[in-house]
C-alpha positions as MATLAB code, in Angstrom:
seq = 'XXXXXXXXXXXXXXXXXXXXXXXXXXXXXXXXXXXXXXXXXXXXXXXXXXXXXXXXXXXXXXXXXXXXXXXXXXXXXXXXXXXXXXXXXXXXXXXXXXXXXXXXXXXXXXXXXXXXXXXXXXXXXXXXXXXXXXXXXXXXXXXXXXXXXXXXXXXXXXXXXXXXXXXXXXXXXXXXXXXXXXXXXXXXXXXXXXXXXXXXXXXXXXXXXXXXXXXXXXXXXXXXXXXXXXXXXXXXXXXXXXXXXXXXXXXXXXXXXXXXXXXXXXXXXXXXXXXXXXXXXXXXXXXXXXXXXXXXXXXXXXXXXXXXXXXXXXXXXXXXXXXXXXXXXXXXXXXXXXXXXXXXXXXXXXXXXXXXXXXXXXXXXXXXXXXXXXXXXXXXXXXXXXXXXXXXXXXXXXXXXXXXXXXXXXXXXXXXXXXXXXXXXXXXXXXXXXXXXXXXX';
ca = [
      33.248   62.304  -93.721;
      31.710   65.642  -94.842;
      29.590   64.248  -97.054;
      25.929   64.140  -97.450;
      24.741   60.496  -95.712;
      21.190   60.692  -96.494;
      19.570   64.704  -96.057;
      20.355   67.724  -94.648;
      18.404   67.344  -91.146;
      19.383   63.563  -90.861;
      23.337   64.524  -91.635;
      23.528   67.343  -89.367;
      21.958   65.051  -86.524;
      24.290   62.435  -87.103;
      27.537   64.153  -86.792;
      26.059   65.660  -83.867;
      25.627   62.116  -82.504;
      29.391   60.625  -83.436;
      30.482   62.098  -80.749;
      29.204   59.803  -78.059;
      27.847   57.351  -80.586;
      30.107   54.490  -82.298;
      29.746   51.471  -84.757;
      29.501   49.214  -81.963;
      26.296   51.120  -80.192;
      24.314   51.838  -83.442;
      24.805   48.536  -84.939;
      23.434   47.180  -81.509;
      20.434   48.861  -81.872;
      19.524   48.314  -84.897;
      19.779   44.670  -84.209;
      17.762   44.994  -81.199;
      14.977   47.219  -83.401;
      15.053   44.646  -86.234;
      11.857   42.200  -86.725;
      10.726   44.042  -83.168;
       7.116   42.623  -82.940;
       5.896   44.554  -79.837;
       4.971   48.584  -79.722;
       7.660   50.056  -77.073;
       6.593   52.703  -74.241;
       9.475   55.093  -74.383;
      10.805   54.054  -71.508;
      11.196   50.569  -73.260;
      12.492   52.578  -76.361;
      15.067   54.423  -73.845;
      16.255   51.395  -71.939;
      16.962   49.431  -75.760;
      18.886   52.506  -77.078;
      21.198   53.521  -73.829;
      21.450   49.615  -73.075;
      25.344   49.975  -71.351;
      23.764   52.916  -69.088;
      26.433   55.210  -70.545;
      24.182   57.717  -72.111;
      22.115   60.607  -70.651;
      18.981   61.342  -71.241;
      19.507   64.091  -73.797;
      21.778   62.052  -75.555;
      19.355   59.196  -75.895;
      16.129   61.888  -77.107;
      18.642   63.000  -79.783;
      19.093   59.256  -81.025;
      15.457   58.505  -80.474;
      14.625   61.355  -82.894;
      17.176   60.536  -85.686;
      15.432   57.113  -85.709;
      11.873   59.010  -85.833;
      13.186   61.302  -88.094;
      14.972   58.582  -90.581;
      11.107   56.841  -90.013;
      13.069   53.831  -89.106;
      10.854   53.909  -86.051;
       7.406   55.405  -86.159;
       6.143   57.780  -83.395;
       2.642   57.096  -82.039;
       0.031   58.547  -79.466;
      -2.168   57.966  -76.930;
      -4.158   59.479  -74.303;
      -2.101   60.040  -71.443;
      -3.102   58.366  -68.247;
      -3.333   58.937  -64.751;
      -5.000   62.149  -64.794;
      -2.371   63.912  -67.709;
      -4.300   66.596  -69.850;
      -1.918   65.919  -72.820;
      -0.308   63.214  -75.051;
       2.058   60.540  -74.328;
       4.592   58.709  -76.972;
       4.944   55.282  -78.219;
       6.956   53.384  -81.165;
       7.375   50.782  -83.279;
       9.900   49.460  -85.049;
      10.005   49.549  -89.470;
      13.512   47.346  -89.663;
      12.540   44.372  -91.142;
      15.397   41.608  -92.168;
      13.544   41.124  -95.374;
      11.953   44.486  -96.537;
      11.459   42.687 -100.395;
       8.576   40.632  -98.404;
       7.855   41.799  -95.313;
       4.764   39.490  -95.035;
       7.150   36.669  -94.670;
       8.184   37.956  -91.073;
       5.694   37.526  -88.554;
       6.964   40.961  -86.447;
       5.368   42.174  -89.143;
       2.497   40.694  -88.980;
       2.121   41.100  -85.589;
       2.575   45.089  -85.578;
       0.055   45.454  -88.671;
      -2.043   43.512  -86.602;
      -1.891   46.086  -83.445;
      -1.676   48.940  -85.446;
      -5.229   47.823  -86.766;
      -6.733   46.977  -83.765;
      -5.489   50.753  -82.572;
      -7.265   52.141  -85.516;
     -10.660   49.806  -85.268;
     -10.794   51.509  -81.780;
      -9.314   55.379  -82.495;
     -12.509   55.329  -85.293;
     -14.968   54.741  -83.302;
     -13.011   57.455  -80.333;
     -12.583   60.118  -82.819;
     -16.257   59.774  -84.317;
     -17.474   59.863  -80.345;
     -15.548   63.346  -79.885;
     -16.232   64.830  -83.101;
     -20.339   64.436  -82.261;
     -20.989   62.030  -85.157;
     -23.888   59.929  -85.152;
     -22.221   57.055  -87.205;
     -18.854   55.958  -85.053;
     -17.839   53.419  -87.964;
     -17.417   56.368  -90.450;
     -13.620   56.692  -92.193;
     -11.696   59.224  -90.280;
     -11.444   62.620  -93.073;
      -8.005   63.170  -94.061;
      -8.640   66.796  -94.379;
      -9.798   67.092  -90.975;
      -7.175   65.686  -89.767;
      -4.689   68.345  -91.112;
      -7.117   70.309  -89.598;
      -6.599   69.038  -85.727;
      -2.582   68.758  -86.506;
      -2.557   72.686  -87.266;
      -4.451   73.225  -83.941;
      -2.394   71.104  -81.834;
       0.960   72.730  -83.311;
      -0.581   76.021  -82.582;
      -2.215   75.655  -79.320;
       1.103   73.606  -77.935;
       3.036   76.885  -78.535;
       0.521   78.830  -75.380;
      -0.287   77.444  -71.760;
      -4.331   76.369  -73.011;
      -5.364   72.965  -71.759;
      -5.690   71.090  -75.387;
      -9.543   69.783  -76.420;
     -10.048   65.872  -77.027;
     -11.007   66.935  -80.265;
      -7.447   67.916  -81.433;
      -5.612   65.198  -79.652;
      -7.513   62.485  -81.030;
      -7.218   63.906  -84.279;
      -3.497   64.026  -83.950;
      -3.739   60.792  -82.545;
      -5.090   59.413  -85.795;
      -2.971   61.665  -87.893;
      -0.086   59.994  -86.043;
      -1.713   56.573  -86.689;
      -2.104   57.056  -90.076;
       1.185   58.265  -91.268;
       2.445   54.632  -89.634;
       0.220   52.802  -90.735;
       0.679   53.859  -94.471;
       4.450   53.234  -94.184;
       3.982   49.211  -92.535;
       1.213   49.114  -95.498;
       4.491   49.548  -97.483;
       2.649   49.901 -101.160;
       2.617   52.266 -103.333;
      -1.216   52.475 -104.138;
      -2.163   52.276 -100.304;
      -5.100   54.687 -100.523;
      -6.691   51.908 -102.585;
      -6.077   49.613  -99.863;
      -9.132   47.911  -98.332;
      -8.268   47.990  -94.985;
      -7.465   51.325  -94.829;
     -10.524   52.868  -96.495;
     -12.130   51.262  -93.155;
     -10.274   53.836  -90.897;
      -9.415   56.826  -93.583;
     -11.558   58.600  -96.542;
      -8.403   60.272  -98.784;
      -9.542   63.579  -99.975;
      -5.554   64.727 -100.696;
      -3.901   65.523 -104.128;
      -1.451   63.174 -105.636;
       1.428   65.913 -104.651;
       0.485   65.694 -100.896;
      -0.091   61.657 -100.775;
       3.957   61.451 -100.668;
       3.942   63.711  -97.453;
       3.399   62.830  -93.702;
       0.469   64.566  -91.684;
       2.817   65.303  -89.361;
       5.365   67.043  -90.101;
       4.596   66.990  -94.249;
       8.093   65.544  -94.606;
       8.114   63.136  -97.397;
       7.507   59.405  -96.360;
       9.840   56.939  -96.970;
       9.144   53.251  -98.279;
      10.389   50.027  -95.572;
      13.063   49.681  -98.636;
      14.110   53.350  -98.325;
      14.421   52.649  -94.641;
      16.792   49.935  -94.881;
      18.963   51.417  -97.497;
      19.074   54.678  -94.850;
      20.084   52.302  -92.119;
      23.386   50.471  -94.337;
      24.107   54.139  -95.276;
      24.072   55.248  -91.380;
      26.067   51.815  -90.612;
      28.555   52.385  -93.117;
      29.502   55.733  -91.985;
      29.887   55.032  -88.461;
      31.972   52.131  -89.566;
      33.885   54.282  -91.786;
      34.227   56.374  -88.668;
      35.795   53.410  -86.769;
      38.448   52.885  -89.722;
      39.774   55.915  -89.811;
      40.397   55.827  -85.719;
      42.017   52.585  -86.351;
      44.175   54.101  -88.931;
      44.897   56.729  -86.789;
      45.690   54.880  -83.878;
      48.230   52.283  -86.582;
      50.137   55.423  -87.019;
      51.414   55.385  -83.283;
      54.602   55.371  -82.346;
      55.910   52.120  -81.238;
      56.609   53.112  -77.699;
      53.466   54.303  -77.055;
      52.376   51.040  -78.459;
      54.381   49.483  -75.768;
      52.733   51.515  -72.941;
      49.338   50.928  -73.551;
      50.187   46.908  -73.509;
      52.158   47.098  -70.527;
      49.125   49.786  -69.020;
      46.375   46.460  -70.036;
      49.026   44.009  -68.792;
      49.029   45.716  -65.099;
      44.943   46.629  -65.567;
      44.261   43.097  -66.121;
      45.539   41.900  -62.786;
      42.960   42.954  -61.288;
      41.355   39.773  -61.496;
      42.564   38.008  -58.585;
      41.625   34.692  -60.308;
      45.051   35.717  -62.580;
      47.572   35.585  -59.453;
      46.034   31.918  -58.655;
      49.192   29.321  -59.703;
      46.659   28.299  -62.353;
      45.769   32.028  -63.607;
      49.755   32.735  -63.824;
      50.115   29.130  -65.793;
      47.065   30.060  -67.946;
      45.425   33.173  -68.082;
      47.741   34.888  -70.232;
      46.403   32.106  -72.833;
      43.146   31.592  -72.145;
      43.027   35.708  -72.516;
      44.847   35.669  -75.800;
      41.967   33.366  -77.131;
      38.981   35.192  -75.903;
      40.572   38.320  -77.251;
      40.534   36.216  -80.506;
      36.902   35.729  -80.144;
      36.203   38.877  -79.910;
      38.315   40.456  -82.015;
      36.806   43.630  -83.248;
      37.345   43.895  -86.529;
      36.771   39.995  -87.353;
      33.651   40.491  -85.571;
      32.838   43.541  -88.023;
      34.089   41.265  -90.855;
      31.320   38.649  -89.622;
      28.661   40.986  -89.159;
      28.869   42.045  -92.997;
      28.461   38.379  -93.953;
      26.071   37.506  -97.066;
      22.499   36.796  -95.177;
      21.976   33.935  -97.821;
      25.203   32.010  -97.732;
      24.701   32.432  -93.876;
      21.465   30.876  -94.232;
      22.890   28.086  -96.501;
      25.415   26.877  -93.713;
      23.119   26.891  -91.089;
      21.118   24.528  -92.607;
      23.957   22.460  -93.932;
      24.942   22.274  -90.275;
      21.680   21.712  -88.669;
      21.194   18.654  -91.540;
      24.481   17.056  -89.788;
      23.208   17.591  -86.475;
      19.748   15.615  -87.143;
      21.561   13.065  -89.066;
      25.033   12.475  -88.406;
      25.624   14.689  -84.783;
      29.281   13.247  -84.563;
      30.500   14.771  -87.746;
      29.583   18.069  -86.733;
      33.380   19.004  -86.227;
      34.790   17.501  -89.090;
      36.288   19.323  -92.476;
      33.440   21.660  -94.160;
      30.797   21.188  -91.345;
      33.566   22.689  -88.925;
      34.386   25.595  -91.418;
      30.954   26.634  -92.055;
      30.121   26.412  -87.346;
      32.967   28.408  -87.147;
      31.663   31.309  -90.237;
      28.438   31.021  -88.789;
      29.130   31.353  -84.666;
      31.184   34.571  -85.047;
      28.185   36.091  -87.053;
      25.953   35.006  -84.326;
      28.530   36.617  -81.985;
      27.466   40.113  -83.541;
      23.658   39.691  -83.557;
      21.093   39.877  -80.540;
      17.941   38.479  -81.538;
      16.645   35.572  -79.768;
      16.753   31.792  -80.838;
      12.944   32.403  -82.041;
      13.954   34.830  -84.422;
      17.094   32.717  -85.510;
      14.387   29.535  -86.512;
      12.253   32.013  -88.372;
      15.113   33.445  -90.126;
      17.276   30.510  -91.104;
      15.066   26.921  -89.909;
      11.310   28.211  -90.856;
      11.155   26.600  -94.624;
       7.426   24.840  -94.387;
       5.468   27.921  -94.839;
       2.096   25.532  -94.959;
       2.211   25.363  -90.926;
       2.419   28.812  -89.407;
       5.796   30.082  -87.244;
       4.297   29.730  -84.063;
       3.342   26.509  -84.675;
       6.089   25.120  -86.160;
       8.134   27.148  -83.405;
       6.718   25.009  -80.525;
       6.818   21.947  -81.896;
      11.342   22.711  -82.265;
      11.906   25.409  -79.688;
      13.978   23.126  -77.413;
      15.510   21.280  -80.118;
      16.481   24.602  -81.682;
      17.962   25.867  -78.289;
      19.897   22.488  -78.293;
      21.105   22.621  -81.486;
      22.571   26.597  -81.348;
      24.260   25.609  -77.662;
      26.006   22.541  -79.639;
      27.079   24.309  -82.869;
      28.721   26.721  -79.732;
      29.993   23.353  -77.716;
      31.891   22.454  -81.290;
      33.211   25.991  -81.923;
      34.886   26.091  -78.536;
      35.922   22.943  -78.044;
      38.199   23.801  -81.481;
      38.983   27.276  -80.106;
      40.167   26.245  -76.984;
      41.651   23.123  -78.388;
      45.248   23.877  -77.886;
      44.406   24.602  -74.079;
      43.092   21.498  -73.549;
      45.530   19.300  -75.234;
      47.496   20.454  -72.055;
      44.446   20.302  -69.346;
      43.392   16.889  -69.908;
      41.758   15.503  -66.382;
      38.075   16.458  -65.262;
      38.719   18.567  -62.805;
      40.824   20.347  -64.665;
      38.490   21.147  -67.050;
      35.887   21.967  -65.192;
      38.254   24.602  -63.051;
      39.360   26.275  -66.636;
      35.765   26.325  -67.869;
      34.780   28.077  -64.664;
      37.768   30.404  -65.412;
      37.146   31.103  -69.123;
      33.092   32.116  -68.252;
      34.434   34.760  -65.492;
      37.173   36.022  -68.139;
      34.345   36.264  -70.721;
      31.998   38.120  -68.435;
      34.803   40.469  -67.010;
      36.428   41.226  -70.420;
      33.045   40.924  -72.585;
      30.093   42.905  -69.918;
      27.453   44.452  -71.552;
      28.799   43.881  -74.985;
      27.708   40.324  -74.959;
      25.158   39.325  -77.279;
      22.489   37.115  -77.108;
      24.676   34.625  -78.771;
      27.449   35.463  -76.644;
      25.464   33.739  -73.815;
      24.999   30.327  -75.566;
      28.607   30.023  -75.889;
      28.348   31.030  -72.043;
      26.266   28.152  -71.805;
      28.063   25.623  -73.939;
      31.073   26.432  -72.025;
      29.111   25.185  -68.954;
      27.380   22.442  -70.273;
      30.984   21.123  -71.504;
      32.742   21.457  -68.307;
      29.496   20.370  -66.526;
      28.971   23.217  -64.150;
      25.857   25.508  -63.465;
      26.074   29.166  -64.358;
      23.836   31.318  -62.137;
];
């Protein structure tokens, strides 16, 4: 694992990271950054990155700035409020699921959107502070290296900082965003942003950020940095499994006998029914969750993915019974434990893998199916439980019954599972309650 993942900064940061950092955690954020249509505070940043509360705050800046610094989020400005002289920090997110044609995705559309609104209003701000009679004019590139040296310089001493410089940075900060979402490689010809920007820079220093002058990567160069970050950490997680294979077999046999006695705690296990079928029920959810098949799933092909959910969702509108018969069941149970690793919501899952009819917009087409959409994902999760829990309840056959071992499966989920569950991992929560017909609070 010595080698170089993507440069020099970025690789030194990471292995700083591994230490409190694992497949599990990055891979969660990234999910939760992907197709993000809103710009986050950085308290909202904070709270998405150290979501299990197991991180402290320095630990969390240094992830925050390997994502700033791998530009697979983009750092932003703005006057700070409530009576602050200086600057205060927002993001966005540059993951996109499809970085070939971003304008597809309409997170993306939605941040160009804001970023553009920011920079109709930061021209006519910076034109006010710099005196000019014209507030429309396009913001001078070289004047805004200009306000970037003097707010590197003047940070360094105790002097309060002019409006001049921090709106300058502010656009500086602005622009090198806004040229990455543009995504193209002939953006200073771009329309829109010879409204906010007048390009007086060489062809050498077009590649370069204002800030910082570190080159700027393309949404494409972004993802492939993010599989390349993934795929160490998972590498990471291999070689501690390999590690931990080579055990003896003894102390194999104390750490079962150490979760045997742990798990007890659950006094629902010393009920007559926990003792008759918690070891079982246990052995199942375990299966469910299973690490590694999880990390199997997660690697799935996006388009084969997208093939079987519309296979299945064809068989709900048309033949609902069949859903857990031969290939239909197959394909529910490929496409559940992917879900199981992912936690975007059920809007992003009809954009993603429902949203075909590109005459209507999303958000049009997205109200007209949002419930039956909800329906459909919490049946596809009714059929893949009902056939992994099968063998339990073969044995539990009366209503009550059920019902009871439902109620004990969601509080075995939620004990064993926590924080880790997804936003899929709830709809099976919920398919679990709408089989055995209870409320979950």
């Amino acid at each position: 694992m010595e080698e170089m993942i993507i440069n020099d900064t970025i690789t030194t940061d990471l292995k700083k990271i591994k230490a409190f950092v694992d497949y599990g955690m990055i891979n969660k954020i990234i999910n939760k950054l992907t197709d993000y249509a809103e710009i986050l505070t950085e308290g909202k940043l904070s709270a998405i990155i150290n979501y299990s509360y197991s991180l402290n705050s320095s630990q969390t800046n240094m992830i925050t700035d390997i994502l700033v610094e791998m530009q697979a989020i983009s750092r932003i400005y703005i006057i700070a409020q409530k009576g602050k002289r200086d600057l205060e920090e927002e993001y966005f997110s540059n993951i996109f699921s499809d970085v070939y044609n971003p304008q597809s995705i309409s997170a993306y559309i939605s941040i160009r959107n804001m970023m553009e609104n920011r920079l109709s209003h930061q021209v006519q701000q910076y034109n006010m502070n710099m005196n000019k009679s014209n507030t429309t004019l396009a913001m001078p590139i070289n004047e805004l290296h200009g306000h970037v040296k003097t707010m590197k310089e003047l940070s360094k001493s105790s002097v309060i900082l002019s409006h001049k410089a921090q709106h300058g940075y502010i656009a500086a900060s602005l622009h090198d965003a806004y040229v990455r979402i543009l995504n193209r490689p002939d953006w200073w010809d771009d329309k829109t942003y010879i409204k906010y920007f007048f390009n007086e820079d060489d062809n050498e220093k077009r590649k370069l950020n204002l800030i910082g002058r570190t080159e700027r990567f393309s949404l494409i160069e972004i993802s492939e940095n993010i599989s390349k970050v993934l795929k160490y950490f998972e590498q990471i997680e291999k070689d501690k499994l390999a590690s931990r294979a080579g055990s003896s077999l003894s102390e194999a046999e104390e750490k079962n006998r150490d979760m045997r006695t742990s798990s007890y705690s659950d006094k629902l296990l010393l009920t007559p029914f926990g003792k008759q079928y918690g070891t079982k029920i246990d052995s199942i959810i375990d299966d469910i969750f299973d690490e590694m098949v999880l990390k199997q799933a997660s690697l799935s092909n996006e388009d084969d993915i997208s093939e079987k959910v519309l296979s299945i969702y064809q068989i709900y509108k048309t033949f609902p019974a069949s859903l857990s018969a031969g290939k239909c069941m197959e394909n529910i149970l490929d496409v559940v434990n992917f879900l199981l690793t992912k936690d975007f919501s059920a809007k992003k899952f009809t954009e993603l893998y429902l949203y075909l009819d590109r005459k209507i917009s999303f958000l049009r087409y997205y109200a007209q199916v949002k419930n039956d959409v909800e329906n459909f994902i919490t049946e596809i999760f009714a059929v893949y439980f009902e056939n992994r829990f099968s063998t339990l309840f073969k044995i539990i056959r009366s209503l009550d019954m059920k019902q009871y071992a439902c109620a004990f499966i969601i509080k075995r989920i939620y004990l064993k599972q926590g924080e880790s569950l997804t936003t899929f991992g709830y709809f099976l929560i919920k398919s679990i309650s709408r089989y055995g017909k209870i409320k979950v609070v």
